[in-house]
N, C-alpha and C positions, 0 to 999 in steps of 0.2 A: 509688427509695426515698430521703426524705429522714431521712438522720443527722443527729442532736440530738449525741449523747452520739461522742464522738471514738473512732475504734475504727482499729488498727492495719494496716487492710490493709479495703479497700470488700468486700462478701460477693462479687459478681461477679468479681472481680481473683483474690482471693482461692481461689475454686475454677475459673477459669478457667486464670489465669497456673501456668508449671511451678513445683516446687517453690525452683528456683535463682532464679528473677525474686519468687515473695514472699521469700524468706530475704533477697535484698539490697533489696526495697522495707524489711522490716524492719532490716537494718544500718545502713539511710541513714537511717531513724526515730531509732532509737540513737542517731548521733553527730549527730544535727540536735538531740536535744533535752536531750542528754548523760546519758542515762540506762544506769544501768547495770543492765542488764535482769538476769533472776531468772525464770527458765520458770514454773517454779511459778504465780510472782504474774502475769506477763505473762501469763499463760491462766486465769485467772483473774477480769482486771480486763476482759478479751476477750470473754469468756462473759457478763459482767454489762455490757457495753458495747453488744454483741449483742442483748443481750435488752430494753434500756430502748430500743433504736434499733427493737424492733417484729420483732424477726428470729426465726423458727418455729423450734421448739428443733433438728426435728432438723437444719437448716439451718444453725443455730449448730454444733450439733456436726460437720459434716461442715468449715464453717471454722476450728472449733477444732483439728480434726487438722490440718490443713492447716498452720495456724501452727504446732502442734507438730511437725508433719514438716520445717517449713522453720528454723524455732530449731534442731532438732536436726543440721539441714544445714552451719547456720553454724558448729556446734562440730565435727562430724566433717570439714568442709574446712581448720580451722585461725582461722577467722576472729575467733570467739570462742573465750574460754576462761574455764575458773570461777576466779575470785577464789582468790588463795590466801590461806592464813592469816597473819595471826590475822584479817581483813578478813571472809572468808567472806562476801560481800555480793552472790552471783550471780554475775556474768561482764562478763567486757567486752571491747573490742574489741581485738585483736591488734594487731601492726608489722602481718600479712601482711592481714588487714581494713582496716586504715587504707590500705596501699597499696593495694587493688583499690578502696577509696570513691575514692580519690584520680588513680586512673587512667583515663582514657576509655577504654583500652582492658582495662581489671577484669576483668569479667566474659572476654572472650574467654580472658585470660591463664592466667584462673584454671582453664577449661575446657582449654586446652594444657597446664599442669601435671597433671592431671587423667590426660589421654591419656600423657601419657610417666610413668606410672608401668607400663604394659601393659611388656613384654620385648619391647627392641629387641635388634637386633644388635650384637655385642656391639664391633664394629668400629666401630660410628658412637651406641652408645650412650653415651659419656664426654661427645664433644664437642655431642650434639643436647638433650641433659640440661644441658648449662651454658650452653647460650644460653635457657634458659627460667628466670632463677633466680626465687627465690620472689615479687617483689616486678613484674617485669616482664621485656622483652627487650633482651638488649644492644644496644647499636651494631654496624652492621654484620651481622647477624644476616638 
């Protein structure tokens, strides 16, 4: 299908890719164009982007979750956060977002961090938890 109208995520990627690969196709959207996203309006501008590109509604809507599920990924991993006052102008990208755009190894880190929040033991929990800090992994690690 050819797209006219610029839409944040292709419909196939979209409902094919996990929810963790579109949340950071959209992160890398974000600070590629340095917008400071607003879910609301972002699904919004999606749905009407969707629809002028020829795309069947309930298809849209099945992409429209999808980038809802994946927006709401980026804030509950830490990546974004909402703007605080008096600004109130959506969200934007994190320290701990910029450093997974910024790292080749991002994505993996992020999913390591992820795993070591389960209960280790508690002998090897202090020092397996401080070689993952938020941002990447140490030296020597």
């Amino acid at each position: 299908m050819t797209q006219t109208w610029g839409v944040p995520v292709e419909v196939e990627k979209a409902l094919a890719w996990p929810v963790e690969q579109v949340a950071l196709h959209l992160l890398r959207n974000y600070q590629r164009t340095s917008v400071q996203p607003d879910r609301r309006s972002e699904l919004i501008y999606a749905r009407q982007a969707y629809h002028r590109n020829g795309v069947p509604e309930a298809q849209a809507s099945s992409v429209i979750r999808a980038l809802a599920e994946a927006f709401d990924w980026l804030v509950l991993h830490g990546l974004l956060s909402e703007d605080p006052p008096p600004n109130n102008n959506g969200h934007f990208i994190t320290r701990k977002g910029r450093e997974v755009l910024e790292s080749t190894a991002g994505p993996a880190l992020l999913r390591a961090q992820v795993r070591l929040v389960i209960d280790l033991h508690p002998s090897i929990a202090q020092r397996v938890r401080s070689q993952v800090p938020a941002g990447g992994v140490r030296a020597g690690c």
